[in-house]
C-alpha positions as semicolon CSV with decimal commas, in nm:
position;residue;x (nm);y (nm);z (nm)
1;X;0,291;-0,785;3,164
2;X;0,414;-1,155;3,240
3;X;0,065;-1,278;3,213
4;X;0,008;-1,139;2,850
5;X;0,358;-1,246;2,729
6;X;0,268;-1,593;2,865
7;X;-0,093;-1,558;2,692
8;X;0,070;-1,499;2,354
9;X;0,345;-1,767;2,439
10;X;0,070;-2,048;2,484
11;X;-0,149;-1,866;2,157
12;X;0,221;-1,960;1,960
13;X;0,210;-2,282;2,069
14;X;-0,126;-2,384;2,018
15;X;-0,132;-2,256;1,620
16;X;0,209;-2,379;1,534
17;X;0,110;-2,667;1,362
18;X;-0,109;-2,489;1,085
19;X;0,168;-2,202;1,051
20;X;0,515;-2,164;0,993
21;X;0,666;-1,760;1,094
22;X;0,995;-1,626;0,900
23;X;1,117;-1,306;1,030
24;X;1,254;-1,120;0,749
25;X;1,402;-0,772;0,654
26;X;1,404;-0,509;0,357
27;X;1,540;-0,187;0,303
28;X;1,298;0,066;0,293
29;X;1,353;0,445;0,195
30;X;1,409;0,522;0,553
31;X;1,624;0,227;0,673
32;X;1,595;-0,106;0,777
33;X;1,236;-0,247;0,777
34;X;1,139;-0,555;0,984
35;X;0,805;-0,803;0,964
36;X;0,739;-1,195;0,995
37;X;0,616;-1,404;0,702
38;X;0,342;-1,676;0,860
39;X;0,342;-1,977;0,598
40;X;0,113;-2,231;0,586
41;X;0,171;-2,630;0,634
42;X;-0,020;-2,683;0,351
43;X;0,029;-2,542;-0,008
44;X;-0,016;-2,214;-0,032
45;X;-0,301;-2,098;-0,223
46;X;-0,281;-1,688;-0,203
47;X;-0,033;-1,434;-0,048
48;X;-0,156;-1,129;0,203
49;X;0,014;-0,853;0,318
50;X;-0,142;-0,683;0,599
51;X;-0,109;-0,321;0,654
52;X;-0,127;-0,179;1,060
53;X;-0,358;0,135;1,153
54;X;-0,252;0,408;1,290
55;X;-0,032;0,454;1,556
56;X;0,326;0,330;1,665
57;X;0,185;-0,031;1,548
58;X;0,417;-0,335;1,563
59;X;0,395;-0,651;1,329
60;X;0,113;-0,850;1,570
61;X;-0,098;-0,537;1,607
62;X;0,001;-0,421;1,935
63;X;0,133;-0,072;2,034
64;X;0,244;0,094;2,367
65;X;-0,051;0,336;2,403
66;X;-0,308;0,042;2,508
67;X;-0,334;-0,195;2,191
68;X;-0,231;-0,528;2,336
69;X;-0,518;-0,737;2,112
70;X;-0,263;-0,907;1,896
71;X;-0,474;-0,917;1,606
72;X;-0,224;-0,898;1,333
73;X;-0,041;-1,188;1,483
74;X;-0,429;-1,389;1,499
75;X;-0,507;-1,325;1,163
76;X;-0,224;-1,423;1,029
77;X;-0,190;-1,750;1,232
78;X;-0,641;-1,790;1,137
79;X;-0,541;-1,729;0,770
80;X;-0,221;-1,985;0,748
81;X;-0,476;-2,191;0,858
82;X;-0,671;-2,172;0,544
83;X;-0,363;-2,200;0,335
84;X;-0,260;-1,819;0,302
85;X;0,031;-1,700;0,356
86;X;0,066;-1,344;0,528
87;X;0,397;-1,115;0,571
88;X;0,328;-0,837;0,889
89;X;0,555;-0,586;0,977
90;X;0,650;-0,311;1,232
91;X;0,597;0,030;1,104
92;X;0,851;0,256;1,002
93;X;1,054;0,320;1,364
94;X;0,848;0,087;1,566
95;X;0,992;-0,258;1,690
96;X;1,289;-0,367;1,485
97;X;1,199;-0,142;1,184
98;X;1,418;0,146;1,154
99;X;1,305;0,523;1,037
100;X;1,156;0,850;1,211
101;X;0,773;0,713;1,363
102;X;0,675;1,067;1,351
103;X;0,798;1,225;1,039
104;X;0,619;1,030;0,786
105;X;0,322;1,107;0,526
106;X;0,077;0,849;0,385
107;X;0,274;0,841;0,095
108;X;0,610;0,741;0,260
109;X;0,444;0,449;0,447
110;X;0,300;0,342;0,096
111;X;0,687;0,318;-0,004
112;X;0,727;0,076;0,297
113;X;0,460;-0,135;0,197
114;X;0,593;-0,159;-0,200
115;X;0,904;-0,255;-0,071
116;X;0,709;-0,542;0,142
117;X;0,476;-0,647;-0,157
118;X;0,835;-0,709;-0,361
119;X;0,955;-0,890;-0,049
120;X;0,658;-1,105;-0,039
121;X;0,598;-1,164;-0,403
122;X;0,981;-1,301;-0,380
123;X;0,889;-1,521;-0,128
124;X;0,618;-1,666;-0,226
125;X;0,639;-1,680;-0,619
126;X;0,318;-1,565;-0,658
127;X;0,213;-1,337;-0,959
128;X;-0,011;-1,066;-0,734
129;X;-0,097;-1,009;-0,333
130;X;-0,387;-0,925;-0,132
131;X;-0,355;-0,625;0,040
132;X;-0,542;-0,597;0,360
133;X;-0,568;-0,303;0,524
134;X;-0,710;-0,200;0,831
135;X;-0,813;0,134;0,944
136;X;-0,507;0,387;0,858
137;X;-0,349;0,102;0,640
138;X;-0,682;0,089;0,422
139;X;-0,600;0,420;0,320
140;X;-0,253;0,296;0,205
141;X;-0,426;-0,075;0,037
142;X;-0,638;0,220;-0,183
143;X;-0,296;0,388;-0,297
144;X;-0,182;0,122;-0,396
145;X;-0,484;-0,089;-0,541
146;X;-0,379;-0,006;-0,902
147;X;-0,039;-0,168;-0,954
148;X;-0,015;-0,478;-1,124
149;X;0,160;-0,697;-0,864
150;X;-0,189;-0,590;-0,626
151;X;-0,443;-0,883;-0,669
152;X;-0,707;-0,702;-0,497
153;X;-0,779;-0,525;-0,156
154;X;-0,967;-0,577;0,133
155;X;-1,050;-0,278;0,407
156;X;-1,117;-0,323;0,723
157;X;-1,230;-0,146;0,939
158;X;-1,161;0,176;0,693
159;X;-1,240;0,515;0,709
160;X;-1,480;0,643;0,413
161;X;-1,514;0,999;0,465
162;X;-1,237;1,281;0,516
163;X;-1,066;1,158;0,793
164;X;-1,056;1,518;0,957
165;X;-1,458;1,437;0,969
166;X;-1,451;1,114;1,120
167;X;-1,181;1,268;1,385
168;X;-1,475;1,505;1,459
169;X;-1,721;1,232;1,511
170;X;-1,509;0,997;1,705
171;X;-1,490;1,264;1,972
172;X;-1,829;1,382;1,950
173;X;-1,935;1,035;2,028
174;X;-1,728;0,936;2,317
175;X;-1,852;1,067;2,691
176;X;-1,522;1,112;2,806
177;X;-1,378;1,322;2,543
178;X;-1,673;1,445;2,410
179;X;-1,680;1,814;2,626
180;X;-1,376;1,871;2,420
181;X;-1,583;1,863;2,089
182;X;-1,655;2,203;2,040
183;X;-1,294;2,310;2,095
184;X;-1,169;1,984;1,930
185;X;-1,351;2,144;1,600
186;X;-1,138;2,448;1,592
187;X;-0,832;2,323;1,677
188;X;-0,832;2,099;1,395
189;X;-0,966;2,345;1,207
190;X;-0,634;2,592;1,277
191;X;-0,423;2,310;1,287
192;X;-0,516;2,190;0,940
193;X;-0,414;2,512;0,790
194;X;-0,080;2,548;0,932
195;X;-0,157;2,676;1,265
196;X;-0,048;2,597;1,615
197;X;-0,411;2,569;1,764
198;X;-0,466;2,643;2,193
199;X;-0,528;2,294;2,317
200;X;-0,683;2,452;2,669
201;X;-0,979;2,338;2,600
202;X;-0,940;1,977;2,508
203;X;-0,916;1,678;2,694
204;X;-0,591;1,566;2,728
205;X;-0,617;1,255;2,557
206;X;-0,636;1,518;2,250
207;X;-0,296;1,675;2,265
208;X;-0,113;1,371;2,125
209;X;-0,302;1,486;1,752
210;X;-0,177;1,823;1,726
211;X;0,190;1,713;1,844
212;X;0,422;1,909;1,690
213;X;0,649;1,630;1,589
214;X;0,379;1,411;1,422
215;X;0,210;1,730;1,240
216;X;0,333;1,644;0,874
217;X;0,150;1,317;0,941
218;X;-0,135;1,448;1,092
219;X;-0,234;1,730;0,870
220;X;-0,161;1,465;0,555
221;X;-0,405;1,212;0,748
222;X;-0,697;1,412;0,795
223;X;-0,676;1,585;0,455
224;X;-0,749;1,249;0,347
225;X;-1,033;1,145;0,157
226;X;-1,066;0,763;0,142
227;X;-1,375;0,728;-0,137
228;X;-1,199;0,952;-0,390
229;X;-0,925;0,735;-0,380
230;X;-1,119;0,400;-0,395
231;X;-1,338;0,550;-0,689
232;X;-1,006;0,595;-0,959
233;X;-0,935;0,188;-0,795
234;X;-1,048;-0,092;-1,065
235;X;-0,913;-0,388;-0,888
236;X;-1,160;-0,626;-0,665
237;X;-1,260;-0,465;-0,303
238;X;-1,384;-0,633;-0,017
239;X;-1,507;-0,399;0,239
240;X;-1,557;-0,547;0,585
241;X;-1,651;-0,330;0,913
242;X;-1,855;-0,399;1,235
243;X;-2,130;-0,275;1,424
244;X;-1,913;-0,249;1,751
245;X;-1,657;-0,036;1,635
246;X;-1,611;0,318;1,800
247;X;-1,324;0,455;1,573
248;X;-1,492;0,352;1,198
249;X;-1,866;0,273;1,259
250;X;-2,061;0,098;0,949
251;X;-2,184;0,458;0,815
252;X;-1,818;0,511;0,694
253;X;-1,905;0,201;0,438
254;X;-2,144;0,424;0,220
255;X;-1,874;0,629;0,071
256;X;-1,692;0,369;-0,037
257;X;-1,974;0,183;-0,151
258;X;-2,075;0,481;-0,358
259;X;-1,718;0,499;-0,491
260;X;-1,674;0,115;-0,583
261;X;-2,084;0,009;-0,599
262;X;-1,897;-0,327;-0,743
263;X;-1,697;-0,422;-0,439
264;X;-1,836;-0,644;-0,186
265;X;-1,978;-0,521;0,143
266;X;-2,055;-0,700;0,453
267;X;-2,153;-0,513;0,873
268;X;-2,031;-0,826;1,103
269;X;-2,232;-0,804;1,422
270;X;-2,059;-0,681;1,684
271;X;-1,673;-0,613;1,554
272;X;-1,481;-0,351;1,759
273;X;-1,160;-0,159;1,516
274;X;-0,989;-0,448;1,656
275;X;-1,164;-0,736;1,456
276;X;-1,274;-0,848;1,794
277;X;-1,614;-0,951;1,918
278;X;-1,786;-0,693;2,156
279;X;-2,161;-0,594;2,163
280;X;-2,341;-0,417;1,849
281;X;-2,409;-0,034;1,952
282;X;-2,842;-0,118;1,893
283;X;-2,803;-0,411;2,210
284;X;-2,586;-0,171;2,401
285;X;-2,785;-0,038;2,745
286;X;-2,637;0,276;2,688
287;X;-2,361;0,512;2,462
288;X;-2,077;0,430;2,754
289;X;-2,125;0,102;2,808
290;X;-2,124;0,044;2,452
291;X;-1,801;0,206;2,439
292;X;-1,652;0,084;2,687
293;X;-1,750;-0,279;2,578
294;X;-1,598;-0,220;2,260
295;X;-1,257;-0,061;2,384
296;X;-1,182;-0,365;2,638
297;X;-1,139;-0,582;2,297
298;X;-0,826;-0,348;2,266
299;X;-0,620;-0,473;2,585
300;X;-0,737;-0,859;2,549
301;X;-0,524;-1,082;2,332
302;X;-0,723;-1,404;2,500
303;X;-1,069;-1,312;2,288
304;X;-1,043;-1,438;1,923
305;X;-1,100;-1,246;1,612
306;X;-1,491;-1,209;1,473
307;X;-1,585;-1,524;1,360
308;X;-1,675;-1,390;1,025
309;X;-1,355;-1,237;0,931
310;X;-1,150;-1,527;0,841
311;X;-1,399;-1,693;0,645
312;X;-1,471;-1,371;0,463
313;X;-1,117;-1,301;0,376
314;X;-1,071;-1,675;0,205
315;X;-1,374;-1,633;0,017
316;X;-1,280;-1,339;-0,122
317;X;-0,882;-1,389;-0,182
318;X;-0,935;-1,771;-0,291
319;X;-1,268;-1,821;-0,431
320;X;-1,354;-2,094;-0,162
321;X;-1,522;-2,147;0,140
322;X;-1,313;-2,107;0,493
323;X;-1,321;-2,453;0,691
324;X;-1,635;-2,547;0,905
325;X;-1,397;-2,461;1,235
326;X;-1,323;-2,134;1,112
327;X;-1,662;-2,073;1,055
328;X;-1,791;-2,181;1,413
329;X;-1,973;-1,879;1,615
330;X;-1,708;-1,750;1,902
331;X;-1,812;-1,628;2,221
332;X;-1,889;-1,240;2,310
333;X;-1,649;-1,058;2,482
334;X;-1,669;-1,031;2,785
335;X;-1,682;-0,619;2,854
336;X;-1,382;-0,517;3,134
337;X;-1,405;-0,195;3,301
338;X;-1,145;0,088;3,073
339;X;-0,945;0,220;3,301
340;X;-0,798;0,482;3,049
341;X;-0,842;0,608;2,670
342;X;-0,702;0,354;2,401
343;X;-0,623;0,411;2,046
């Protein structure tokens, strides 16, 4: 623990002359709701709100059940550095934000997040924000695409089918967990009804979905259908995954291609769910050590975001290119051995 607090110490001090943080507050419908607004040295050219995945999520992208990549906190710092500013925040009940974690819908963290756009439009003086979304939060950038203080939204890393399906191919696709698929199937099947499913069968790493206190969440979650939403959307899309993620692979990009065949569309080589650099499943010796690859981006905040992302992201929110250091190729990951399941 003291060598990753003084890894993200040193990653502070090293970016702190391209970006300046703010922690700030709003109310939100549940309480108290805290995040950090990174500003820029320079003049600001576009504002960004970034909405977490799933999970008990805090502002940098880090949670307790083996996130420790920091990723929020690196794309804001990457993105200040191309004159954007970003506001991040801890979900509802998770770091300083007050609220119930577990009794929540999609729709109740998409109150959250208006309360941060007006927070953020009031910073910044700006007309319209970005909303980027990653994974869970992509869900929540397509609710909320269509009001007029949204500029556009980018997903990342984003589900495209029902997310009930994409449950039911993340496990299928793991070795450790994937036994449990059969059983995994109709539990979710019972649970998504109403039902209190037996969770014998599964791997343990499975009970934490069907939790009873989390099941309004759950059963909202995987009742969701993230092209319908994107197809009644109007505003521009950027849709960004990678080829070295294990929770959203690149095949959940054609539905929301087919929803929005205008929006912009782009497989970076290699990108884990974390926006981190791993190895693309096709150069991969074998389905386990591709996942395993892919899930030690999770627990390092030393290796950088894909070099692709950044430059992406400025293209699309400001019309320009990202600086040639932004652009330069990073180095791959080097895979650690996963010494238990991470979300």
């Amino acid at each position: 623990m003291k060598q990753l607090i003084v890894t993200l110490f040193l990653f502070a001090i090293a970016n702190q002359a391209t970006a300046t943080p703010l922690d700030v507050t709003v109310q939100g419908p549940a309480g108290q709701l805290a995040g950090t607004i990174e500003t820029p040295q320079t003049p600001s050219r576009a504002a960004a709100l970034i909405l977490p995945g799933s999970g008990p999520t805090d502002r940098n992208g880090n949670n307790p059940l083996g996130l420790f990549a920091a990723s929020y906190q690196m794309l804001a710092v990457d993105l200040a550095a191309e004159g954007i500013t970003t506001l991040r925040f801890d979900k509802r009940g998770i770091g300083a934000s007050q609220g119930d974690p577990n009794d929540v819908t999609l729709s109740e963290f998409a109150e959250d997040a208006t309360a941060w756009i007006a927070e953020l439009l009031r910073q910044t003086g700006e007309d319209c924000v970005w909303l980027l979304g990653h994974s869970e939060g992509a869900i929540i950038a397509t609710m909320l695409a269509e009001r007029d203080d949204v500029c556009g939204i980018a997903l990342l890393a984003a589900p495209g089918r029902n997310v009930g399906d994409l449950f039911r191919e993340q496990v299928a696709s793991q070795p450790l967990i994937a036994p449990s698929a059969e059983a995994f199937d109709i539990a979710l099947q019972e649970f998504a009804a109403g039902g209190t499913p037996d969770l014998s069968g599964l791997h343990p790493g499975l009970h934490s979905i069907f939790a009873p206190q989390t099941a309004r969440y759950m059963r909202d979650l995987i009742a969701a259908n993230p092209g319908d939403l994107l197809a009644a959307t109007t505003v521009p899309v950027l849709i960004l995954h990678g080829d070295g993620d294990v929770q959203a692979p690149p095949s959940e990009a054609a539905p929301l291609v087919a929803a929005r065949p205008d929006a912009e569309a782009h497989v970076l080589s290699g990108m884990t769910h974390v926006l981190k650099r791993a190895i693309p499943r096709d150069q991969a010796p074998s389905n386990e050590a591709f996942t395993q690859a892919s899930l030690a981006t999770y627990a390092d905040p030393n290796a950088p975001l894909h070099e692709e992302l950044v430059p992406l992201l400025t293209q699309f929110m400001t019309g320009s290119e990202a600086t040639e250091a932004d652009s330069a190729p990073a180095p791959a990951v080097v895979p650690a051995p996963v010494q238990s399941e991470s979300k």
